[in-house]
C-alpha positions in Angstrom: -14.4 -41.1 -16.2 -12.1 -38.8 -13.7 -11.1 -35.8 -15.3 -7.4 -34.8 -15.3 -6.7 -31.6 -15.4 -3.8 -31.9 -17.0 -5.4 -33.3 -20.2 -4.3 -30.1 -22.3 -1.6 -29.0 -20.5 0.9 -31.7 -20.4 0.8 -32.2 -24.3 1.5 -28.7 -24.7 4.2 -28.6 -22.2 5.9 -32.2 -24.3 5.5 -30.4 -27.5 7.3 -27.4 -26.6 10.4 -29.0 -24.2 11.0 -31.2 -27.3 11.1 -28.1 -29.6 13.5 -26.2 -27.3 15.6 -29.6 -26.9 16.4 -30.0 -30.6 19.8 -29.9 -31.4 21.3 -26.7 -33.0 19.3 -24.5 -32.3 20.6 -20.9 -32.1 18.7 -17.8 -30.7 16.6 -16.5 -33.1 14.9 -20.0 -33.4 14.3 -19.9 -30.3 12.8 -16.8 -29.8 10.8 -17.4 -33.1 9.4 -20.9 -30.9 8.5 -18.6 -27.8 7.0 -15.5 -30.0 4.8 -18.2 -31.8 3.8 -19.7 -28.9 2.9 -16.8 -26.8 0.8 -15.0 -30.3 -0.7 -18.4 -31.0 -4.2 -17.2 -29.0 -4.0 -14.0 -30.6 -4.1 -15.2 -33.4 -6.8 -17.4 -33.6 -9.0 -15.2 -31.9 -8.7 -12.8 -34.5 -8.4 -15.0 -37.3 -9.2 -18.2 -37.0 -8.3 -21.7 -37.4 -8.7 -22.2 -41.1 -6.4 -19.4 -41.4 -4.3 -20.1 -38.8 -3.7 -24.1 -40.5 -3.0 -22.3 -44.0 -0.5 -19.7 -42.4 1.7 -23.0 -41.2 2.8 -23.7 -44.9 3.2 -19.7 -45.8 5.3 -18.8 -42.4 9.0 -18.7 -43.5 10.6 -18.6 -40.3 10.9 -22.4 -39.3 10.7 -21.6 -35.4 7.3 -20.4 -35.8 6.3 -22.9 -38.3 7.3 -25.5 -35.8 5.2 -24.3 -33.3 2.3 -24.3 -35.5 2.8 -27.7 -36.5 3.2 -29.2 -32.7 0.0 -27.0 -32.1 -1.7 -29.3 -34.6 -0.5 -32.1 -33.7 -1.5 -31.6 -29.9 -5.1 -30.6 -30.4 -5.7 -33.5 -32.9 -4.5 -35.8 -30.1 -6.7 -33.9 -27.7 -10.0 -33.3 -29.9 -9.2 -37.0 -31.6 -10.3 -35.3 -34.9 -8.1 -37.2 -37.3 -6.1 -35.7 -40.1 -6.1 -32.1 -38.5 -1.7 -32.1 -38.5 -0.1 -32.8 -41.7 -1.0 -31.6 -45.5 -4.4 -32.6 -45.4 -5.3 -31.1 -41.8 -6.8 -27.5 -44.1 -8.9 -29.5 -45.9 -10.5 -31.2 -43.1 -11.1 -28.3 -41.3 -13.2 -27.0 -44.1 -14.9 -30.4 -44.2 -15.9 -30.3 -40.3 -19.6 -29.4 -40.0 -20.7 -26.1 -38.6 -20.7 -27.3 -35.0 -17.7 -29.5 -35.0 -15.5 -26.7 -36.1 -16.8 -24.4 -33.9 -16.3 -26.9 -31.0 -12.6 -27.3 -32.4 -12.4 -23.6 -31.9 -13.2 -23.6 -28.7 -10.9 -26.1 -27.6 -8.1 -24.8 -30.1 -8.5 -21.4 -27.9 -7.9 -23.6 -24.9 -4.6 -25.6 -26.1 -3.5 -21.6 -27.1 -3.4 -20.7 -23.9 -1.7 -23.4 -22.9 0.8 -22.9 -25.6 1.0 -19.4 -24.4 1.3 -20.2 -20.6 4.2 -22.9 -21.4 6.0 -20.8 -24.1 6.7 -18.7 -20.8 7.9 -21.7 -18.4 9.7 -23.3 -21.3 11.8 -20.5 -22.9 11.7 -18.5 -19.5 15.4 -17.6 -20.4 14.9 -16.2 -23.8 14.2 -12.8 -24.1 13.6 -10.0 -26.9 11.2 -10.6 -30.4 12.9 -12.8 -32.9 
């Protein structure tokens, strides 16, 4: 198996041009999208994933909880752990065995970064906090 460096990266970078490429989107939604994107490491490294999955149905802003969602949805396709994007994704997490969720932590720091790095190539135009 050749590896690809751009396993992680060009998920990330789909997931976010297909954010910003919605229709109607104003400003704030946008910088909402970027903000979440660049905290998204941040986050987890401070909190952690479990909390980070519950936080996607409490945020209020839809730009953000957008993000959160499509960063779901990219490291379930990455990490092939089913059922991690959607209602049930909390409840697997808290199913995952000691070393599978910390493995899925590891690699959810990864896809982060990405999020992070494309957040800044993808929105390079929108500036300011949301």
């Amino acid at each position: 198996m050749t590896f690809d460096p751009r396993t992680i990266g060009k998920p990330v970078y789909i997931a976010l041009s297909q954010l910003r490429s919605q229709p109607n989107q104003d400003d704030t939604r946008l910088k909402e999208q970027k903000n979440q994107a660049v905290e998204l490491y941040t986050y987890l490294s401070t909190w952690g994933m479990m909390r980070l999955k519950a936080e996607e149905n409490a945020l209020s802003q839809e730009g953000k909880k957008q993000v959160v969602k499509k960063y779901f949805a990219c490291l379930q396709e990455l990490s092939e752990v089913p059922n991690l994007s959607g209602a049930v994704g909390l409840e697997t997490l808290k199913n995952l065995d000691t070393d599978e969720y910390l493995g899925l932590t590891g690699l959810g720091l990864v896809l982060a970064q990405e999020f992070s790095f494309w957040a800044t190539a993808v929105y390079h135009d929108i500036k300011g906090e949301a």
